[in-house]
C-alpha positions as CSV (number, residue, x, y, z in Angstrom):
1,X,0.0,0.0,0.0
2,X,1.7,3.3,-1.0
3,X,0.2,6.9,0.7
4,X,0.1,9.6,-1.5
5,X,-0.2,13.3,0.1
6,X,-1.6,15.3,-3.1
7,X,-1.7,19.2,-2.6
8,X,-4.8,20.6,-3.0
9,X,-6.4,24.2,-3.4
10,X,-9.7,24.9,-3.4
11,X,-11.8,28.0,-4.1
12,X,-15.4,29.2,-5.6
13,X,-15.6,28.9,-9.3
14,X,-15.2,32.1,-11.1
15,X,-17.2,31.1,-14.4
16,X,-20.2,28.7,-12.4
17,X,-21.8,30.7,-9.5
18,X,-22.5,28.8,-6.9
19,X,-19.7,26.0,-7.8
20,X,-16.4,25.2,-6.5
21,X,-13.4,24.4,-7.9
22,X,-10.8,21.8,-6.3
23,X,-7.9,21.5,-8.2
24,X,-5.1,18.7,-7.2
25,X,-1.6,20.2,-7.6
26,X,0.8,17.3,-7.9
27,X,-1.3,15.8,-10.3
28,X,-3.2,18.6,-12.1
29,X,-6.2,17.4,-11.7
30,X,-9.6,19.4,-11.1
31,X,-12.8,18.8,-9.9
32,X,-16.2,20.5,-8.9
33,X,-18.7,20.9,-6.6
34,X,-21.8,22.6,-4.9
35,X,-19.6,23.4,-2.0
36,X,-16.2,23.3,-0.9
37,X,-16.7,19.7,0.7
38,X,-18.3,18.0,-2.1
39,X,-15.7,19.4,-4.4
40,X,-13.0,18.0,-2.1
41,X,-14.8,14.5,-2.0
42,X,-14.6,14.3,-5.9
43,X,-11.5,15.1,-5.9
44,X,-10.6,12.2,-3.7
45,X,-12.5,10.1,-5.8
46,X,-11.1,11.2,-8.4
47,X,-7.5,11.0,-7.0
48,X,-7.9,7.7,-6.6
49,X,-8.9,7.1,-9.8
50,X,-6.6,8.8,-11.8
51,X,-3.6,7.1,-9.6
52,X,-4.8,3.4,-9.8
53,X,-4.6,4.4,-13.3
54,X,-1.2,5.8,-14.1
55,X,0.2,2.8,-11.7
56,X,-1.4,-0.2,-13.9
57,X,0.0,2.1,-17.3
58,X,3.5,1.8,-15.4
59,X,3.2,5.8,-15.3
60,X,4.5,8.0,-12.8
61,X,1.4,10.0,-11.4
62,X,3.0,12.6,-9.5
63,X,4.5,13.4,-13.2
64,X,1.8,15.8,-13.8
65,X,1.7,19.1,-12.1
66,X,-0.2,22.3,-12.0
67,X,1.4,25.0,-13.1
68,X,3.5,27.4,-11.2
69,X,1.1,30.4,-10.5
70,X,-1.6,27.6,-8.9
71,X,1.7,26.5,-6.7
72,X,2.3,30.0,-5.5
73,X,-1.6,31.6,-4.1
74,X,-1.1,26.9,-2.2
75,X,2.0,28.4,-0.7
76,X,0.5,32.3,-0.1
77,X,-2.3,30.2,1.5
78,X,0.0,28.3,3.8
79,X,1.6,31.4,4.4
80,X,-1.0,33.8,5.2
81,X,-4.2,31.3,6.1
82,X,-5.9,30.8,8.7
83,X,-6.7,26.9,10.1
84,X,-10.3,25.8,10.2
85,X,-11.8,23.2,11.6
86,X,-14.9,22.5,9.2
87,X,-15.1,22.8,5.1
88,X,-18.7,23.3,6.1
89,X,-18.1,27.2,7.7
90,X,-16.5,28.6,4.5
91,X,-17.5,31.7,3.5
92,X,-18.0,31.8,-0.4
93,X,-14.8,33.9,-0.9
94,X,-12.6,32.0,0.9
95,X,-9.7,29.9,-1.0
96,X,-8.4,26.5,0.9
97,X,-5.4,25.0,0.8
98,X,-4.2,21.4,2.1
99,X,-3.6,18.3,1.8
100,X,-5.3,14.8,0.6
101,X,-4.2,11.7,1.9
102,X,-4.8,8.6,-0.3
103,X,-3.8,5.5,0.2
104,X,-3.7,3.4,-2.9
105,X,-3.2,-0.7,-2.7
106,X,-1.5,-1.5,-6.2
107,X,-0.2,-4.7,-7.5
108,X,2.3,-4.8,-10.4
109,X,0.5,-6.4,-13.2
110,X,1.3,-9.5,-14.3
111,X,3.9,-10.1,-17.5
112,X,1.7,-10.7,-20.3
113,X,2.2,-14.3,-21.3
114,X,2.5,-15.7,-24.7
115,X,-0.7,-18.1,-25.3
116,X,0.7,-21.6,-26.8
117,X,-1.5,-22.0,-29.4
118,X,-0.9,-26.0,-30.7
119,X,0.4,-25.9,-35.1
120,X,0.8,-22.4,-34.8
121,X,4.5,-20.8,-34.9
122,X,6.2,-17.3,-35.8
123,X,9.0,-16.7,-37.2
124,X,10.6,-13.9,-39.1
125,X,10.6,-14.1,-42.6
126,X,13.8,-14.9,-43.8
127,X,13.9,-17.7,-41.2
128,X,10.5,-19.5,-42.5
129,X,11.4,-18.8,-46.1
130,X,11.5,-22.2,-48.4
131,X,15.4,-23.4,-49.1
132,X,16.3,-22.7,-52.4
């Protein structure tokens, strides 16, 4: 089981009144919801998701991130934020900044193996051509 602590930052939408926006850092990934909570639960899900995904492709999934102006108003956040105790007390103004834990159980896929298929061979071509 590998845990994977994905930045996140989360603020109203600016084009969807009423919407917010939560947008994964490490992984550039972005979701949204009615509220600040429901867009952070979709965001897990979709965390989750995306990672299981890139792990079975043999990808890297922390290869993908946001781009450096999202990275700096995470850190101004951090900086500047105050802590709160509930997603549910936000005001509608206010931007978010943490961190998602997910903890992904992942198994290496198998090889693929070659199916033996009885009176059926390859072979390049010069090996299988006729003799002369």
């Amino acid at each position: 089981m590998k845990t994977y602590n994905i930045a996140l930052l989360c603020r109203p939408s600016k084009d969807v009144p009423g919407q917010w926006i939560a947008h994964c850092l490490d992984i550039d990934l972005v979701t949204q919801g009615k509220s600040a909570s429901d867009a952070v639960k979709m965001a897990q899900e979709a965390v989750v998701m995306l990672v299981q995904h890139e792990l079975e492709q043999g990808r890297d999934p922390l290869d993908r991130r946001a781009p450096d102006e999202d990275w700096k108003v995470f850190q101004r956040v951090l900086e500047k934020g105050t802590p709160v105790a509930s997603l549910a007390e936000l005001p509608h103004t206010a931007v978010l900044a943490g961190f998602l834990m997910v903890r992904i159980e992942h198994q290496r896929p198998a090889p693929a193996r070659k199916k033996k298929v009885p009176g059926l061979f390859v072979g390049t071509n010069a090996a299988c051509a006729a003799p002369a």
